[in-house]
C-alpha positions in Angstrom: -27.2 -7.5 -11.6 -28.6 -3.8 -11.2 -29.8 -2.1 -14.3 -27.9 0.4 -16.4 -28.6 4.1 -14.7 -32.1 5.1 -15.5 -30.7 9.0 -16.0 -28.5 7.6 -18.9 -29.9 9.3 -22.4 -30.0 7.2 -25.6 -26.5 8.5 -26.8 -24.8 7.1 -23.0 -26.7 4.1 -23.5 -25.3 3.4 -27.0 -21.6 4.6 -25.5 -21.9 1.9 -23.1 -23.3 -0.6 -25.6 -20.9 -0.1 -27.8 -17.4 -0.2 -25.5 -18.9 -3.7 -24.2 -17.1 -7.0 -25.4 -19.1 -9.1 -27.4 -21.9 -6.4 -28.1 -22.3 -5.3 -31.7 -24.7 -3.5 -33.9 -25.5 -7.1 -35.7 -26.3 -9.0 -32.6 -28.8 -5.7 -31.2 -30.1 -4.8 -34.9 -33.0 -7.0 -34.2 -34.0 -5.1 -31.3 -33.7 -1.4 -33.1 -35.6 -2.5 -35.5 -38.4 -3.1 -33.0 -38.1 0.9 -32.5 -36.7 -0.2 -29.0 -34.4 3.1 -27.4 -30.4 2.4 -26.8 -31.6 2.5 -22.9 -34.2 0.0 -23.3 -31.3 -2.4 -25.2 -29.4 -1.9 -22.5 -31.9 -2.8 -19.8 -33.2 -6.0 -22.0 -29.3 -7.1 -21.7 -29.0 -6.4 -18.1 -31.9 -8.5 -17.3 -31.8 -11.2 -20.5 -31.3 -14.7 -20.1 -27.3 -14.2 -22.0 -25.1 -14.4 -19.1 -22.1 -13.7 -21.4 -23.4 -10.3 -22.4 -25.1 -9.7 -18.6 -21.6 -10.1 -17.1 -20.0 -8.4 -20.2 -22.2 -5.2 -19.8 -21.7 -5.3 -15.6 -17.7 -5.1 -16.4 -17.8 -2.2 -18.2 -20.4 0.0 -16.5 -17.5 -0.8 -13.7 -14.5 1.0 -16.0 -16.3 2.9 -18.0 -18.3 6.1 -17.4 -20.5 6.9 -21.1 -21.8 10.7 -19.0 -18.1 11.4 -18.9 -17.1 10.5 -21.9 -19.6 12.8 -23.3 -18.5 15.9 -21.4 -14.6 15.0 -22.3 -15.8 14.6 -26.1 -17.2 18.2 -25.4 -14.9 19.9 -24.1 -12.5 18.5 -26.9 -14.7 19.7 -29.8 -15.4 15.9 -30.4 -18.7 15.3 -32.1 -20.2 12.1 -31.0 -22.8 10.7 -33.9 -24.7 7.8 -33.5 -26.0 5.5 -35.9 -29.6 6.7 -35.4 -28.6 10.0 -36.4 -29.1 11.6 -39.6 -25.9 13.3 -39.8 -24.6 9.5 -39.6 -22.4 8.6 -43.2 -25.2 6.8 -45.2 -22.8 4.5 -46.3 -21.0 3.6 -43.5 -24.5 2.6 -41.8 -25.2 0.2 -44.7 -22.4 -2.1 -44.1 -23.2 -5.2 -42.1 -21.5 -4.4 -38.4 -21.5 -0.5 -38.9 -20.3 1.8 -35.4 -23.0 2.1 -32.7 -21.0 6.2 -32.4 -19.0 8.0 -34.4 -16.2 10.2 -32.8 -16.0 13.2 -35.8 -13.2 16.0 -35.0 -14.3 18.2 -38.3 -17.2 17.6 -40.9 -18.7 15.2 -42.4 -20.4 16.0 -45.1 -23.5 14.8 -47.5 -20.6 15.3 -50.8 -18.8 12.8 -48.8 -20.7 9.7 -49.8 -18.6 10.5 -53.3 -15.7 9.1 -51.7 -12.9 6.3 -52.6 -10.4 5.1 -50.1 -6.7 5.4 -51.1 -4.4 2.5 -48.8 -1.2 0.9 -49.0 1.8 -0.3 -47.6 3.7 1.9 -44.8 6.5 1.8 -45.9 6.4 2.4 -50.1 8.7 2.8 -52.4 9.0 5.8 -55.0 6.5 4.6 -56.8 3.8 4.0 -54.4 4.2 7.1 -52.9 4.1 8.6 -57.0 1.0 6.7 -57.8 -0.7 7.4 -54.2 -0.3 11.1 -54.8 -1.2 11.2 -58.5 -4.5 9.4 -57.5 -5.1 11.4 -54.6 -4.9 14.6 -56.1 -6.9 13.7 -59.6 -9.5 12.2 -57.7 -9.7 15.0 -55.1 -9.9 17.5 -58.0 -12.8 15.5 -59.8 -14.4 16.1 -56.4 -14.3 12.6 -54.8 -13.6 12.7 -51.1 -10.3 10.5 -50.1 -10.7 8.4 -47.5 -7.7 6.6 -46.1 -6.1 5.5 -42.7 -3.5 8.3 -41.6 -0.4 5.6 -41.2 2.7 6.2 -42.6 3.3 5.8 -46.4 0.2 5.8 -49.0 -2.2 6.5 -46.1 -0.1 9.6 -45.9 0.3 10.5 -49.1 -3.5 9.9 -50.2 -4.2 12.6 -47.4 -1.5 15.0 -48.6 -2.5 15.2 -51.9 -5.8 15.6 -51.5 -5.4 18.6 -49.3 -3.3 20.1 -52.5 -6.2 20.6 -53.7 -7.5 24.3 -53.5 -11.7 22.2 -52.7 -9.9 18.9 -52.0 -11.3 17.0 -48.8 -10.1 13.9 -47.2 -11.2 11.7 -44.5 -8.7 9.9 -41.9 -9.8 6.9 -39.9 -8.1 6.3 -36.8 -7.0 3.1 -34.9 -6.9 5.0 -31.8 -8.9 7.3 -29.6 -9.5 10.6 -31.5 -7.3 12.4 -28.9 -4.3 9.7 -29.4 -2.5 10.9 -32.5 -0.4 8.3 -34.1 1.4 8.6 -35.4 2.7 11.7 -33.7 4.5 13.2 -36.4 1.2 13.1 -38.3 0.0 16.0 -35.6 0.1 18.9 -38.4 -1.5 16.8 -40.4 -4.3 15.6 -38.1 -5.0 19.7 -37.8 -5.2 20.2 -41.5 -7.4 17.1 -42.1 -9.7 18.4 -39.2 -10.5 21.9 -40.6 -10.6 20.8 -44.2 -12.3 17.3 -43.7 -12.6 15.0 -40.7 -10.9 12.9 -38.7 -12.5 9.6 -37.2 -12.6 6.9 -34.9 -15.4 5.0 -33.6 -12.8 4.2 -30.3 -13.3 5.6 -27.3 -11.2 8.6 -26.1 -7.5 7.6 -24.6 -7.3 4.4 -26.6 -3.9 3.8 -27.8 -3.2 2.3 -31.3 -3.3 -1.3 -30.0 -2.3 -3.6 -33.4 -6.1 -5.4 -33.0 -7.6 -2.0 -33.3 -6.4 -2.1 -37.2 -8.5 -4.7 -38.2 -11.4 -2.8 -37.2 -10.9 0.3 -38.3 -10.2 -0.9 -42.1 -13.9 -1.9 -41.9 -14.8 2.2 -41.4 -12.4 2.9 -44.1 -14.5 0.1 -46.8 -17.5 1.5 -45.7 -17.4 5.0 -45.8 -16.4 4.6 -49.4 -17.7 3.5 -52.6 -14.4 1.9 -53.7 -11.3 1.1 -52.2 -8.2 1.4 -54.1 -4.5 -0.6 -52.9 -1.2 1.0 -54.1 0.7 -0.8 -53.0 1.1 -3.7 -50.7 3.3 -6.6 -49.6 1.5 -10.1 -49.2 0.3 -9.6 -45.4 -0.5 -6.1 -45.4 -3.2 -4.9 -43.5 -4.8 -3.4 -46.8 -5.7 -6.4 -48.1 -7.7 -6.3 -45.2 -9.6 -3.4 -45.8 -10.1 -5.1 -49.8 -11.5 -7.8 -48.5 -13.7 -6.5 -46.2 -14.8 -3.6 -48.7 -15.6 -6.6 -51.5 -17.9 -8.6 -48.8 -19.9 -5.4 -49.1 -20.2 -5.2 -52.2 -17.9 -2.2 -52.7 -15.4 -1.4 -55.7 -12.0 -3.2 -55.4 -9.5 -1.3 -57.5 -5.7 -3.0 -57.5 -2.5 -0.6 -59.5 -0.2 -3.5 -60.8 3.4 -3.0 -60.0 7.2 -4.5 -61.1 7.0 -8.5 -60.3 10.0 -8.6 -58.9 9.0 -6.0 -56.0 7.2 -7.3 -52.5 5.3 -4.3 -52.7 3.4 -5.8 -55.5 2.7 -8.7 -54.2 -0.2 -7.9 -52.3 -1.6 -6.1 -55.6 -1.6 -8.7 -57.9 -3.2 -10.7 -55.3 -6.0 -8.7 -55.7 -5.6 -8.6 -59.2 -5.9 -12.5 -59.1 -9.2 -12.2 -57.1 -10.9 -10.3 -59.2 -10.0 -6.5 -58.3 -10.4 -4.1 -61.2 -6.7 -3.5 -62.6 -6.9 0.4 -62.9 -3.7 2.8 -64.5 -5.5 6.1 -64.1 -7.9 7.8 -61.8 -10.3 8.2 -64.9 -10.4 4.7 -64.8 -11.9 4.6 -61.0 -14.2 7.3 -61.4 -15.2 5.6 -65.1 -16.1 2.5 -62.7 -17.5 4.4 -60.1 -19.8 6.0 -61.8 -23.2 3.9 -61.2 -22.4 4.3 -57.4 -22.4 8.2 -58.2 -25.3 8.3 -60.4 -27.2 7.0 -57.6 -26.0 10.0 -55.1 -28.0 12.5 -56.9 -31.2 10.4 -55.9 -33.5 8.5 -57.8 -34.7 9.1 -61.1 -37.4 7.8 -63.6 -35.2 8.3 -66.9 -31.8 8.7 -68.4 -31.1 12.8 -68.5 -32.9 13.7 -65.7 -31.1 15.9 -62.9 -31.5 16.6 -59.2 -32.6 20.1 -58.4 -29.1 21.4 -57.6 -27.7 19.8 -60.4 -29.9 21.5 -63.2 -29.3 24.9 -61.3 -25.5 24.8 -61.7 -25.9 23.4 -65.2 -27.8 26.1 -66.5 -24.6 28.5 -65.4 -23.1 26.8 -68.2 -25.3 28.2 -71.2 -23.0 31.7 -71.0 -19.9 29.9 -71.2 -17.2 27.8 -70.0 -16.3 28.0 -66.1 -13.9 27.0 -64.0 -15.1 25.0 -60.9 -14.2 28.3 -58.5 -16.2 30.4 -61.0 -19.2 28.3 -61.1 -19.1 27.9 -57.1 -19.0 32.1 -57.1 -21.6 32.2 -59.4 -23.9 29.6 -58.1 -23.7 30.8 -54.7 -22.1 27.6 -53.6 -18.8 26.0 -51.9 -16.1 24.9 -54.3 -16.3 21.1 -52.6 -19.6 21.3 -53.4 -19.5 22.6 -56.7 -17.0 20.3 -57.6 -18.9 16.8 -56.4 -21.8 18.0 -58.2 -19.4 18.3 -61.8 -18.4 15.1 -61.5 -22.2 13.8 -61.5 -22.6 16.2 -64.6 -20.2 14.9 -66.1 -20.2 11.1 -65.4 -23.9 11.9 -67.0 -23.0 13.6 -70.0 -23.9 17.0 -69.4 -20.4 18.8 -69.4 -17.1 17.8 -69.7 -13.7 18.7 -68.5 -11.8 20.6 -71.2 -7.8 20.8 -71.3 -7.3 24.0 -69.5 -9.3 22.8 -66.5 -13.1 24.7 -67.5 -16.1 23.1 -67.8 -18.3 23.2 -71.0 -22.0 22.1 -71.4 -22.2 19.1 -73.9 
């Protein structure tokens, strides 16, 4: 077995690690943690005593080519972000077998870790595709980032909704490779998501939407939120999946009941069954969010105490009630920003939301 190409950098390294069978972050974290480099990993596999990964890594330095991949992420305005990176989703790296890289086509930004994930059946009925845009869009406005899986149905309309929102963002996570949209009708709305969001995948380019790439993905959706929230689902849909997985981390499970005599609710009330938090309004979600988003603004020694930015964009409050486009203009901030940093204010106490959409000072 020859060794992994000395001239490989520490983001090729982890490329290659990472599109090798039977190689993930949980079975190397050991090593990391020893402040070994991805190309030192790679080496200790190529000449370790596990034959299974030895032959495993040998296959794919055959089919795969990580210095390429980088230069085609490149020249497709791909970023590629690794977990040892800082502008890696804090979240997502907490769950137990995050992405070694990230393939990002837009931002991702530090308001995002105020995010919930929206998912549901493909194929809904009214009501679902009612409820999915009613949540969307509330919870967009409040300034939480939706997170969802760009399929058909609720995915779809979680990601529409937000973007009705003037600051709304939303973040889709692919089964594919970033440049395999699917599906393809969703091509305007891959664009839209990409300049007001991000789309990701942690698949390599040119991999097609294989059904056993679902699975895996619905653990990226769970854990780049702090909830996830089903719509509605039948009794073997994949988004009981993505519950699941996002309860074994420790995440929010939120469930919307539906009629009983509907197969689209019988997924829900599953959940229900299990434990998920029954919600009927999207003040309900952020009501239970709202120790998860606390903890965003960083740690503090006492009860009324604010992060830097957020005692700055309170004190714009002392003329007056504001929009959130007014405070953003006068704060010198962006309205997404602005508007993540309200919801913290006001899951504190320190404003509140009045009827005509301004924001007081309590």
């Amino acid at each position: 077995m020859t060794s992994p190409n000395s001239a490989l950098g520490d983001l090729e390294a982890l490329l290659l690690l990472s599109r090798t069978p039977g190689l993930r972050l949980h079975g190397l974290r050991a090593w990391f943690d020893e402040g070994l480099r991805p190309l030192e990993v790679a080496e200790r596999i190529a000449s370790g005593r596990n034959p299974a990964w030895r032959e495993s890594l040998e296959a794919t330095r055959r089919v795969f080519d990580p210095a390429r991949e980088v230069e085609s992420a490149d020249q497709a305005r791909i970023r590629l972000i690794s977990f040892r990176d800082s502008s890696y989703p804090a979240l997502l790296r907490e769950i137990s077998d995050p992405p070694l890289v990230l393939y990002v086509r837009g931002d991702l930004l530090d308001l995002d870790q105020a995010a919930v994930a929206l998912v549901g059946s493909r194929h809904p009925g009214l009501y679902g595709r009612e409820q999915a845009a009613r949540f969307g869009r509330r919870l967009a406005e409040m300034g939480l980032t939706i997170v969802s899986g760009f399929a058909r149905g609720i995915d779809h309309a979680a990601h529409e909704a937000a973007l009705e929102v003037s600051h709304g963002r939303t973040i889709a996570v692919l089964g594919s490779g970033l440049d395999v949209i699917y599906p393809k009708e969703h091509a305007s709305l891959y664009a839209e998501i990409s300049e007001r969001g991000a789309v990701v995948s942690e698949f390599a380019l040119g991999t097609p939407p294989l059904a056993e790439n679902f699975p895996k993905r619905n653990r990226i959706i769970a854990g780049l939120s702090l909830g996830v929230l089903v719509i509605e689902a039948h009794s073997r849909s994949g988004s009981l999946i993505t519950a699941h997985l996002a309860a074994d981390e420790g995440r929010e499970v939120f469930a919307l009941p539906g009629r009983v005599d509907q197969l689209g609710s019988r997924g829900t009330h599953r959940l229900l069954k299990e434990g998920a938090a029954l919600v009927e309004s999207p003040e309900e979600v952020l009501h239970i969010l709202s120790p998860g988003l606390w903890s965003l603004g960083g740690s503090r020694k006492e009860e009324g105490q604010f992060s830097e930015e957020e005692g700055r964009l309170l004190a714009l409050f002392e003329t007056g009630c504001l929009t959130t486009d007014q405070a953003a203009a006068s704060g010198g901030t962006d309205v997404p920003q602005t508007a993540a940093l309200l919801t913290r204010l006001e899951i504190k106490g320190a404003v509140k939301r009045r009827l005509d959409g301004r924001y007081e000072k309590i």
